[in-house]
FIGULUM-272066 format. One record per atom (N, C-alpha, C, O): x negated, y negated, z negated; residue in one letter. Coordinates in steps of 0.2 Angstrom, whole numbers, plus 2048, in hexadecimal, padded with zeros to 3 digits. Layout:
N
XYZA
...
! end
This chain:
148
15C857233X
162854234X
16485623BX
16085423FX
16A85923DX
16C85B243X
16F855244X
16F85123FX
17285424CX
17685024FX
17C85224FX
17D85824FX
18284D24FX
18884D24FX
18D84824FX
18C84224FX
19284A250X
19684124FX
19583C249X
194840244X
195838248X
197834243X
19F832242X
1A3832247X
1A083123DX
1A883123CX
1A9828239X
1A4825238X
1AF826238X
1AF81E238X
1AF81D232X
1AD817231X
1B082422BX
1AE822225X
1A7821224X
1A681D21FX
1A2823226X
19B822225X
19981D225X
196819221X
19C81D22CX
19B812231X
19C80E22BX
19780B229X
1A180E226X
1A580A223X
1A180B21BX
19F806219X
1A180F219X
19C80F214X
19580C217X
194806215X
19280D21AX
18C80A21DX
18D80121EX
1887FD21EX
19380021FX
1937F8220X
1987F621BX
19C7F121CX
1987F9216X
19B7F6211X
1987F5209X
19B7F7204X
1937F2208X
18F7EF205X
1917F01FDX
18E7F41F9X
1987EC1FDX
19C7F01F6X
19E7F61F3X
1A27F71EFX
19C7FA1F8X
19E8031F7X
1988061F3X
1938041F4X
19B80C1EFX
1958101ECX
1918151EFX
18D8191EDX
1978151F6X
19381A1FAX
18D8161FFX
189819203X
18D80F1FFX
18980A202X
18280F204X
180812209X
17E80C1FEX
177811200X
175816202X
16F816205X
17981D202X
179823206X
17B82220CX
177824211X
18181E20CX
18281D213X
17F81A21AX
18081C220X
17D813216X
17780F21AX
17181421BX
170815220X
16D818216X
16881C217X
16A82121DX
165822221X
17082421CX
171829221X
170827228X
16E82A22DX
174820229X
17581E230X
16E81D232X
16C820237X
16881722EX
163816230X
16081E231X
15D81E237X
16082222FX
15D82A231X
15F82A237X
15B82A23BX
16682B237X
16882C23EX
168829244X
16A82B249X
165822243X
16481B24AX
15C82024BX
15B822250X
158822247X
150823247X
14F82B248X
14A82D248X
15482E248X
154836249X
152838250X
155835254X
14F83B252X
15083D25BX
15784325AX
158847255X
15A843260X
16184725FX
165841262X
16383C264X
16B844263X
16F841265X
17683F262X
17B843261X
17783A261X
17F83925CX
18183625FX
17E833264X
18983625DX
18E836260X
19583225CX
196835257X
19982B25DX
19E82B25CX
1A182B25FX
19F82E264X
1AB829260X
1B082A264X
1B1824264X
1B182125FX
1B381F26AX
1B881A26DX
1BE819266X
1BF813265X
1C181D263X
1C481D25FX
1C281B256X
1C5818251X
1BC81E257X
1B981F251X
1B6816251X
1B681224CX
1B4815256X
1B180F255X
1B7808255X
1B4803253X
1BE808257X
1C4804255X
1C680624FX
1C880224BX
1C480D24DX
1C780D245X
1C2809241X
1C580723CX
1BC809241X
1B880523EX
1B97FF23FX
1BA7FC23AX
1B97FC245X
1BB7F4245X
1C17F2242X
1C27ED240X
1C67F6241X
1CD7F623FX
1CB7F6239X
1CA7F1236X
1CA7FB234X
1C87FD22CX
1C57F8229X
1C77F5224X
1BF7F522EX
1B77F222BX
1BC7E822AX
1BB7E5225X
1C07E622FX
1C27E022FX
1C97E022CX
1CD7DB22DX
1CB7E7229X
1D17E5225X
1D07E221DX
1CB7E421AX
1D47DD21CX
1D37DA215X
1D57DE211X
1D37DD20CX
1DA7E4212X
1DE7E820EX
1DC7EE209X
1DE7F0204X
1D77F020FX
1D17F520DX
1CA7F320BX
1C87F5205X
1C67EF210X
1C27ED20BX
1C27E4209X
1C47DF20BX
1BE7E7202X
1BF7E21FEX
1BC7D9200X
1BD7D41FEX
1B97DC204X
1B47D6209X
1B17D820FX
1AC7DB211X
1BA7D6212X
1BA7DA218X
1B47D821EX
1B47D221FX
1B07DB223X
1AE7D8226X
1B07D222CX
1B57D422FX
1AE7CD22EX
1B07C8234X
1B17CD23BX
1AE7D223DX
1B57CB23FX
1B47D0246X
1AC7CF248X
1A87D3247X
1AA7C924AX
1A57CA24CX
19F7CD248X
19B7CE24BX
19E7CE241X
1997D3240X
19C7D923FX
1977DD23CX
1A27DC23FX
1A37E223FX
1A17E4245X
19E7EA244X
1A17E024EX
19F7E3253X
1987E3251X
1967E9252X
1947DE250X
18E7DD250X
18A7E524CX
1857E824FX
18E7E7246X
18C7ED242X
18D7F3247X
1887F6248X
1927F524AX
1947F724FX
18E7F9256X
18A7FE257X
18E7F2258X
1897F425EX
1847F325DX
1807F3261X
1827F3255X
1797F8252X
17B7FC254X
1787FD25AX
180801251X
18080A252X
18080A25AX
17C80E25CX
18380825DX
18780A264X
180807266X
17E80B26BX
17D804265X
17680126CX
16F80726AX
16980726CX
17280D264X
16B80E262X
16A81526AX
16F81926CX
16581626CX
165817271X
167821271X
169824276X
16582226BX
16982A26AX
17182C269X
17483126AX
175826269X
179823267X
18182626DX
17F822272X
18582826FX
18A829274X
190827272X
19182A26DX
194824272X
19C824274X
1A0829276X
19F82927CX
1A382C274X
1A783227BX
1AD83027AX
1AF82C275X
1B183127FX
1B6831281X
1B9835284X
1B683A286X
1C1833286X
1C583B288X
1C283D291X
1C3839296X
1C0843291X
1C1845299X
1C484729BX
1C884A297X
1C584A2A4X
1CB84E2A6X
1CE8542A2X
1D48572A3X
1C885629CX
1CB85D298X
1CE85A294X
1D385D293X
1CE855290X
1D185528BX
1D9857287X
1DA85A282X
1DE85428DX
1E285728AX
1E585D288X
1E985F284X
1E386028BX
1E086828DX
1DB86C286X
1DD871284X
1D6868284X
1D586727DX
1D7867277X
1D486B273X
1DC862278X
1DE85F274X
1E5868271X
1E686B26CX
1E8868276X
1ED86D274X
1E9873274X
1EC876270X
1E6874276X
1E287C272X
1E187A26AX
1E287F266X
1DE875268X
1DB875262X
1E387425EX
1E3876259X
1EA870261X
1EF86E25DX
1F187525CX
1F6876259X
1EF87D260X
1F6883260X
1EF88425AX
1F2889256X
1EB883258X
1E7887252X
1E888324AX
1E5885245X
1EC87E249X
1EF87B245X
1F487D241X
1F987F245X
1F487D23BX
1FC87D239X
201877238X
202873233X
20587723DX
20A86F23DX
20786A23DX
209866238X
201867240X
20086223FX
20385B240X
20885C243X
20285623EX
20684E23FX
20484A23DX
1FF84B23BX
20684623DX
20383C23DX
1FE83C23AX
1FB84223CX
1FA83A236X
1F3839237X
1ED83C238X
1E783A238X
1F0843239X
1EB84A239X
1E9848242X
1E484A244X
1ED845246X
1ED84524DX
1E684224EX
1E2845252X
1E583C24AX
1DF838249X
1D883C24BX
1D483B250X
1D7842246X
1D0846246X
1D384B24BX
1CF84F24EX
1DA84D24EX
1D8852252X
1D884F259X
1D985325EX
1D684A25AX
1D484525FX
1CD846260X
1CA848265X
1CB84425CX
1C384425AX
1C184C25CX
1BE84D261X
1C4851257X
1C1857259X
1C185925EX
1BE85E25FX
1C5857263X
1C7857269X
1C385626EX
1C285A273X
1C184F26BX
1BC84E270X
1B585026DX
1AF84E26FX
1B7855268X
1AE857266X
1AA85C26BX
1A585C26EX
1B286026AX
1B286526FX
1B0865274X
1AC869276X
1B5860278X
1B585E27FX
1AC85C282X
1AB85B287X
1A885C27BX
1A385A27DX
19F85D27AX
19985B27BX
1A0862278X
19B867277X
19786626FX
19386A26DX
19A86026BX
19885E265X
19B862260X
1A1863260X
19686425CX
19986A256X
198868250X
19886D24DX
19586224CX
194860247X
196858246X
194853249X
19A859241X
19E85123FX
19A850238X
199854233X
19784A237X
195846230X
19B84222FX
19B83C232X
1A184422AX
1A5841226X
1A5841220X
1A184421CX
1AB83D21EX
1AD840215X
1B4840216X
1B7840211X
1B884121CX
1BD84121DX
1BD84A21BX
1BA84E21FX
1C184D217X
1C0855219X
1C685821BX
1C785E21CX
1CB85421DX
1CF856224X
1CC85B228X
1CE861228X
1C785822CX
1C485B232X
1BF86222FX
1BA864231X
1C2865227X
1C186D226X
1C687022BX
1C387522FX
1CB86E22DX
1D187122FX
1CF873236X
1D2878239X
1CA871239X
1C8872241X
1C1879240X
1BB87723EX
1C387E240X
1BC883241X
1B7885245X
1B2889245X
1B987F249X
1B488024DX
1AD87924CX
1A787924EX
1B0875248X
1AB86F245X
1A687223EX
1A9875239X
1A187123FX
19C86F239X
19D868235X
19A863237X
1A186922FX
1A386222CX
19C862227X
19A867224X
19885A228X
194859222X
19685321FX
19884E222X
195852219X
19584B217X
19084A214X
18F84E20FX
18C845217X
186844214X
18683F20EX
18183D20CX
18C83E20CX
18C839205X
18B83F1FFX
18783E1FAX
18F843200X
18B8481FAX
18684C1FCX
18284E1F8X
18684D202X
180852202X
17884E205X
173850209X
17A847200X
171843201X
16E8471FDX
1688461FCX
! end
């Protein structure tokens, strides 16, 4: 298993107990807390999780804030584990990767944020099931829900 970002649908599957993607995805994350390597969320990635994981709308039994944080600062305290965030390149980044788009807009910005800062950071492999982020050629998209 290579190192790479995680994305907020895995998070979400993984701490969503009444999901059918529940057990691949709990499996996947416990792989990934125990893997030597390096993973990676985004500051963003980790609000959309709290935002998704604590809405009553989405899920069916939504989590409390405090153990959405609580699920949260498992991943984030695992010691392979990074955050990134935007640096002085960023937005510099950001618009190289938007002239290789075609017309992007509202919520395609979402992942090209992300990719953005994959870039910016030298990371080239996203575990999602979002498959938006085919559109970026410079990412290796895996989803590890079907390819358990």
């Amino acid at each position: 298993m290579r190192s790479g970002l995680l994305d907020a649908n895995i998070l979400l599957y993984a701490a969503n107990k009444d999901s059918r993607e529940y057990p691949v995805a709990r499996d996947f994350l416990e792989k990934v807390r125990s893997t030597p390597g390096q993973w990676f969320l985004t500051e963003g990635i980790c609000y959309e999780f709290l935002r998704v994981s604590t809405h009553h709308r989405v899920f069916p039994a939504p989590l409390g804030c405090f153990e959405a944080l609580a699920f949260l600062k498992a991943v984030i305290e695992t010691p392979s584990v990074s955050v990134l965030s935007a640096g002085p390149r960023h937005w510099k980044t950001l618009q190289e990767i938007v002239k290789n788009l075609h017309a992007p807009s509202g919520n395609l910005f979402f992942d090209i944020r992300t990719a953005a800062l994959m870039k910016e950071y030298g990371v080239h492999v996203i575990y999602t099931a979002d498959t938006d982020f085919h559109q970026f050629s410079t990412l290796e998209v895996i989803n590890p829900i079907i390819n358990a």
